[in-house]
N, CA, C and O atoms as a MOPAC input file, in Angstrom:
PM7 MOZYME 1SCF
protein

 N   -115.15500 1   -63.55700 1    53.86500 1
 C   -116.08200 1   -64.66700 1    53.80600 1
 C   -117.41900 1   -64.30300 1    54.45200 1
 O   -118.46100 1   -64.64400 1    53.89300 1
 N   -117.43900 1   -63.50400 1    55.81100 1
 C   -118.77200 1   -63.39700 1    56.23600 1
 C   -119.43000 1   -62.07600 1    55.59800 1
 O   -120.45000 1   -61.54800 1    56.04200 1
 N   -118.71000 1   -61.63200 1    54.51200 1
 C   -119.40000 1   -60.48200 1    53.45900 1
 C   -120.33300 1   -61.34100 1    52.79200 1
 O   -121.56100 1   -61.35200 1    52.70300 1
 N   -119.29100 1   -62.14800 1    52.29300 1
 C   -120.22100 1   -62.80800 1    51.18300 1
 C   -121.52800 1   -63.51000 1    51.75600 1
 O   -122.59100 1   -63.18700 1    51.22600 1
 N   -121.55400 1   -64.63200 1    53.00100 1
 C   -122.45300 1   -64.82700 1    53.40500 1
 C   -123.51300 1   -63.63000 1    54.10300 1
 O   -124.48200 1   -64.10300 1    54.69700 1
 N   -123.42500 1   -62.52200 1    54.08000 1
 C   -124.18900 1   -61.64500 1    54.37400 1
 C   -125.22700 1   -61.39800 1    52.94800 1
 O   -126.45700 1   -61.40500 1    53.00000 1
 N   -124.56500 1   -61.22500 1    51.93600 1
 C   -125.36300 1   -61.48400 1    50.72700 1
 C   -125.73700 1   -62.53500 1    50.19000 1
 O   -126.22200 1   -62.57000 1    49.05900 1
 N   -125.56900 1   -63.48800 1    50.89200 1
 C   -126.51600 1   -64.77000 1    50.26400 1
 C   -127.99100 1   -64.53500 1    51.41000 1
 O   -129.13500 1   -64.26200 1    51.04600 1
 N   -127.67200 1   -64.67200 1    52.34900 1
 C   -128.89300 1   -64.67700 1    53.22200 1
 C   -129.60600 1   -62.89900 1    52.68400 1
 O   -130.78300 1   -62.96800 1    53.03800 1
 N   -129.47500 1   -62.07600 1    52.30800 1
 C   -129.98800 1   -61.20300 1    51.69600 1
 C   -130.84700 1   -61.54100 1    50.73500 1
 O   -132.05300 1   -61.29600 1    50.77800 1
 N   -130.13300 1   -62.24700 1    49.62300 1
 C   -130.58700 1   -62.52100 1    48.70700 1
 C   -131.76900 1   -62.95200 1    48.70700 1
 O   -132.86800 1   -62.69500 1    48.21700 1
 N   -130.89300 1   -64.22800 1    49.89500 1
 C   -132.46300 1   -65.24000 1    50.34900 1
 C   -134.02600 1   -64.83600 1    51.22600 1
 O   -135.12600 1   -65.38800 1    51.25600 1
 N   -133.60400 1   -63.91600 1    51.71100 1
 C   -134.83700 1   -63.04500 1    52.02900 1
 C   -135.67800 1   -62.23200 1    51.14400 1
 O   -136.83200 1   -61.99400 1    51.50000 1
 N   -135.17400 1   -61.72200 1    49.88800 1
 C   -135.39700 1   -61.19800 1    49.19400 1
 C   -136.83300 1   -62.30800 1    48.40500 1
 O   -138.01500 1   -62.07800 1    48.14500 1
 N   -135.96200 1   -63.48600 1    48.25400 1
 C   -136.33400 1   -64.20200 1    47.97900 1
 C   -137.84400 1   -64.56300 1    48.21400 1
 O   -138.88500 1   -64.69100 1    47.56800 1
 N   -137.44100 1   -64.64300 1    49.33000 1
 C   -138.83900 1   -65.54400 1    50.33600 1
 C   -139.89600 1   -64.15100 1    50.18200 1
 O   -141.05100 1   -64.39500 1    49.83100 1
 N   -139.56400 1   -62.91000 1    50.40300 1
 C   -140.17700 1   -62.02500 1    50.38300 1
 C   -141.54600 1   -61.92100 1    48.73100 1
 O   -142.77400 1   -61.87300 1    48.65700 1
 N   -140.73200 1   -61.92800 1    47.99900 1
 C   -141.35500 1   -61.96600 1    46.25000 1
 C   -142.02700 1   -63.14400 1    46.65200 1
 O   -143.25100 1   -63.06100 1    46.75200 1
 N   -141.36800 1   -64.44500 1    46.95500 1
 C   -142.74700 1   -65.57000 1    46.57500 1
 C   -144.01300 1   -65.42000 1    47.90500 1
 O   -145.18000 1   -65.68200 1    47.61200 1
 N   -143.65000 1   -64.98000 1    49.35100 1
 C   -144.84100 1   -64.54300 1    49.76700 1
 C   -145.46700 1   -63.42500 1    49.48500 1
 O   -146.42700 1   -63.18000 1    50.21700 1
 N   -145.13700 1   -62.37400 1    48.33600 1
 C   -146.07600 1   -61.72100 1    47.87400 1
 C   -147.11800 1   -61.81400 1    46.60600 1
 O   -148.22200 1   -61.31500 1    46.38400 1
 N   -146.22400 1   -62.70600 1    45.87000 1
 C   -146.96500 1   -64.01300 1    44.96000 1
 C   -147.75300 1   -65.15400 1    45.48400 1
 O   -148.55300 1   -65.64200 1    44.68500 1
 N   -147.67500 1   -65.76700 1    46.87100 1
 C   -148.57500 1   -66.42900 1    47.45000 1
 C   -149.71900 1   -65.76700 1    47.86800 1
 O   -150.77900 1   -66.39000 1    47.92900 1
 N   -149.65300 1   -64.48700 1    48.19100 1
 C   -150.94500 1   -63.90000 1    48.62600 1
 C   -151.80900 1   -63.24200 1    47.37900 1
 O   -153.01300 1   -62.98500 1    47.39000 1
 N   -151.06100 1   -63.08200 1    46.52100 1
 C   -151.48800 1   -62.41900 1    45.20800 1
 C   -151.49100 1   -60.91200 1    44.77200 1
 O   -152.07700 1   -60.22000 1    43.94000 1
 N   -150.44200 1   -60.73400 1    45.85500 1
 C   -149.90700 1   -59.30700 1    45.91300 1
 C   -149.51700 1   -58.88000 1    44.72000 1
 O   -150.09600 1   -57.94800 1    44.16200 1
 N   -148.12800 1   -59.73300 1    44.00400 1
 C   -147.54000 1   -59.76100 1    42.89300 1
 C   -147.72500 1   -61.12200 1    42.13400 1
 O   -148.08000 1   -62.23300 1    42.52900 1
 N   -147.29500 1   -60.55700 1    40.69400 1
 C   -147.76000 1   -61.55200 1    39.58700 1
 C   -146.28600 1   -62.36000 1    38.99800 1
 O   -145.30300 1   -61.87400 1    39.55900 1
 N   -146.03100 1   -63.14000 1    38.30200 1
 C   -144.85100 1   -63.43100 1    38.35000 1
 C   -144.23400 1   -62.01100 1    37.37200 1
 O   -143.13500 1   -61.47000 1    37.48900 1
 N   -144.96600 1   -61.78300 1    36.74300 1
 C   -144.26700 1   -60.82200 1    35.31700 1
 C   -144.13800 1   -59.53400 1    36.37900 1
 O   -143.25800 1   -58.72700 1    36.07900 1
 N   -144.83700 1   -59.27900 1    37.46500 1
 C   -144.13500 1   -58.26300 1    38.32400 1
 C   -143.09700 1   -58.32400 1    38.49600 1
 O   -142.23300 1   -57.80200 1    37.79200 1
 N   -142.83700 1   -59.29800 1    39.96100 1
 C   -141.21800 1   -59.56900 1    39.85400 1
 C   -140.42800 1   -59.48900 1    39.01900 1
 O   -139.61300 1   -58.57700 1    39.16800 1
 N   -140.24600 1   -60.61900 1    37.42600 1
 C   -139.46300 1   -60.21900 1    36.64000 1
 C   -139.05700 1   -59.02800 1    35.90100 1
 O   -137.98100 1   -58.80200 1    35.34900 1
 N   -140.56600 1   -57.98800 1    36.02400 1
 C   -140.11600 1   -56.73800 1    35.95200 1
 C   -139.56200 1   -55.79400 1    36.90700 1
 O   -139.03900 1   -54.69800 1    36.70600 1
 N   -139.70700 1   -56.22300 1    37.63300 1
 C   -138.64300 1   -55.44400 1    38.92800 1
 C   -137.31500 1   -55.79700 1    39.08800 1
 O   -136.55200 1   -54.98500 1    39.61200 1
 N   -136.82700 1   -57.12400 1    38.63800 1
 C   -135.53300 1   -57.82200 1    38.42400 1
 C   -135.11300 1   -57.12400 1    37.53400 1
 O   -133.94300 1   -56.75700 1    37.43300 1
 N   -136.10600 1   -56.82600 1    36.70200 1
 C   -135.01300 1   -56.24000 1    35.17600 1
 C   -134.77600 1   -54.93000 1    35.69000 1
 O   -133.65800 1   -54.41500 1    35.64400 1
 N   -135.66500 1   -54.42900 1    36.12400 1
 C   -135.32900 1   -52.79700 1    36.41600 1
 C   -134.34800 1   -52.90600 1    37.26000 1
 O   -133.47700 1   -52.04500 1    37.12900 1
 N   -134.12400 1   -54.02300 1    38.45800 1
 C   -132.56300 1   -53.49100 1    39.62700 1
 C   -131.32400 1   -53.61900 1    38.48300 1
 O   -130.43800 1   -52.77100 1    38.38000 1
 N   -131.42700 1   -54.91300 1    37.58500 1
 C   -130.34900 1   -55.40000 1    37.14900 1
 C   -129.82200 1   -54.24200 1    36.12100 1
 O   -128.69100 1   -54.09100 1    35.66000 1
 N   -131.08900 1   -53.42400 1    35.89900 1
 C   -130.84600 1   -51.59800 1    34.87500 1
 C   -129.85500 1   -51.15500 1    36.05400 1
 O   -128.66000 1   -51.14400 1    35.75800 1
 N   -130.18900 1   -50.81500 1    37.26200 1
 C   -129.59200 1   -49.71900 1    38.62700 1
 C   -128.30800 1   -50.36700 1    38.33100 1
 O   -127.25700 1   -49.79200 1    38.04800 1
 N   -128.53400 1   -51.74800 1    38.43800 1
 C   -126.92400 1   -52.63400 1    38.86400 1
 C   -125.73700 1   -51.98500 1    38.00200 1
 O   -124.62600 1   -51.65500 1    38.41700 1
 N   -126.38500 1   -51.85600 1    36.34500 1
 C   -125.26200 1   -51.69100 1    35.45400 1
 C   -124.94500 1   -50.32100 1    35.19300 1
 O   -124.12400 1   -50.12600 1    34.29700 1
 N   -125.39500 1   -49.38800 1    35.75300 1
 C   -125.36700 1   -47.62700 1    35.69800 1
 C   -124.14000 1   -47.63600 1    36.52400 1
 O   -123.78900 1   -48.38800 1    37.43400 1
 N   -123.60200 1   -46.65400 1    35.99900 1
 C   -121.77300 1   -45.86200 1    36.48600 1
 C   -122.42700 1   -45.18400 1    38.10100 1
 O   -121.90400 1   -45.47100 1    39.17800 1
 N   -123.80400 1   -44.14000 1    37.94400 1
 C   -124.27000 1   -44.07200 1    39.00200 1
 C   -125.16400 1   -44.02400 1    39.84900 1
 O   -126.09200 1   -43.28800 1    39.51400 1
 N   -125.31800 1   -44.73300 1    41.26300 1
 C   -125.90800 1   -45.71100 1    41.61100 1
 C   -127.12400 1   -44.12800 1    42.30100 1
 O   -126.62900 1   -43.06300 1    42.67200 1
 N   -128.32300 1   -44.34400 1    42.30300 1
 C   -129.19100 1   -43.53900 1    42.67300 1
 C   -129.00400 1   -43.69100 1    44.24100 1
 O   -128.72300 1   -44.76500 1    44.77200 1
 N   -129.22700 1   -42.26300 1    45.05700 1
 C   -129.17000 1   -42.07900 1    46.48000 1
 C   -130.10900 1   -41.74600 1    46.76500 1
 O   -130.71800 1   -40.92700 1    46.07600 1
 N   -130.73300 1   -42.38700 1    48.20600 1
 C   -132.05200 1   -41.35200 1    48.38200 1
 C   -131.53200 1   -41.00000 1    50.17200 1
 O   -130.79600 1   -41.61300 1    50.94500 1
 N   -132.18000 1   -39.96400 1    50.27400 1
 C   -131.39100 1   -39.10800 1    51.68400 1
 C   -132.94900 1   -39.20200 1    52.15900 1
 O   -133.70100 1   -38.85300 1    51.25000 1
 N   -133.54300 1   -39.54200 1    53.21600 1
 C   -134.71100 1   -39.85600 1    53.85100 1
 C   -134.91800 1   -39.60600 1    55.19000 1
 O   -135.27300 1   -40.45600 1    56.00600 1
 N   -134.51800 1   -37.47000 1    55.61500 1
 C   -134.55000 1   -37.22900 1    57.07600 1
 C   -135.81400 1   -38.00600 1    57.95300 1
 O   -136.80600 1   -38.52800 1    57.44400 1
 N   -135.57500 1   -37.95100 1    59.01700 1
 C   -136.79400 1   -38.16400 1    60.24900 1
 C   -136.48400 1   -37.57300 1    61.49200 1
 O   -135.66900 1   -37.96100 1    62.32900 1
 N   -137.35200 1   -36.42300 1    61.51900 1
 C   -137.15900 1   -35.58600 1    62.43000 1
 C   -138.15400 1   -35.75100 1    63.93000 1
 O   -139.38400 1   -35.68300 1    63.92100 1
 N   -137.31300 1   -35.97900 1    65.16400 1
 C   -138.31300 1   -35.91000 1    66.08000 1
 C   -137.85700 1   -34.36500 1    67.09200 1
 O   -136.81300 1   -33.71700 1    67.16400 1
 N   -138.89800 1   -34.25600 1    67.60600 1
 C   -139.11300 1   -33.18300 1    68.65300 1
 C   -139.55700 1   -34.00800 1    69.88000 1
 O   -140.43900 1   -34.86300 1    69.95700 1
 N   -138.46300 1   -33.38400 1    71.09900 1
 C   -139.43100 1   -33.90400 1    72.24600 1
 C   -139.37000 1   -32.50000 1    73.34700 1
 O   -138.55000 1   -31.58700 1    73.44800 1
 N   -140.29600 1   -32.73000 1    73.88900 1
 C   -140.62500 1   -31.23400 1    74.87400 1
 C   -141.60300 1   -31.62500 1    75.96600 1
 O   -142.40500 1   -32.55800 1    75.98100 1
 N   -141.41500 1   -30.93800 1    76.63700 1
 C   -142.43600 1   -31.07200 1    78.14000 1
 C   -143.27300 1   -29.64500 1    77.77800 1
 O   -142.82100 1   -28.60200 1    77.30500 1
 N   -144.74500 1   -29.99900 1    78.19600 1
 C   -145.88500 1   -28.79900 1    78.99800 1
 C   -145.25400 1   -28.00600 1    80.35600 1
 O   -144.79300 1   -28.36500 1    81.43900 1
 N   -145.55700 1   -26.43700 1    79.51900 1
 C   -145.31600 1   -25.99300 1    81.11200 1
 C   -146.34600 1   -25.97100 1    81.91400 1
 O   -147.41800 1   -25.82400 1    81.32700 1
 N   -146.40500 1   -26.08000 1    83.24100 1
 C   -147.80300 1   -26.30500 1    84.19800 1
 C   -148.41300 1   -24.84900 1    84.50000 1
 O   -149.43400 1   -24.73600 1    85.17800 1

């Protein structure tokens, strides 16, 4: 049960996200719906695209 409510409030952010980028005039509505169509393409593929996204830090001291 708290799976599922993990993906509704997802959803719903998702949500809020698209119409405040349509309130500012970021996106157009035919954006969004073209970006809907393209996940709902990912959704129905056997396989699901991965992206591997290192971030490398270094930390070190000066010698005096």
């Amino acid at each position: 049960m708290a799976e599922y409510a993990l993906q509704l409030s997802e959803a719903e952010a998702g949500r809020r996200r698209r119409e405040a980028m349509q309130a500012e005039g970021h996106a157009l509505t035919e954006d969004v719906a073209r970006w809907g169509a393209a996940l709902d393409r990912l959704d129905r593929e056997a396989a699901r695209p991965v992206a591997f996204l290192p971030r490398f830090w270094a930390l070190g001291r000066r010698t005096a």
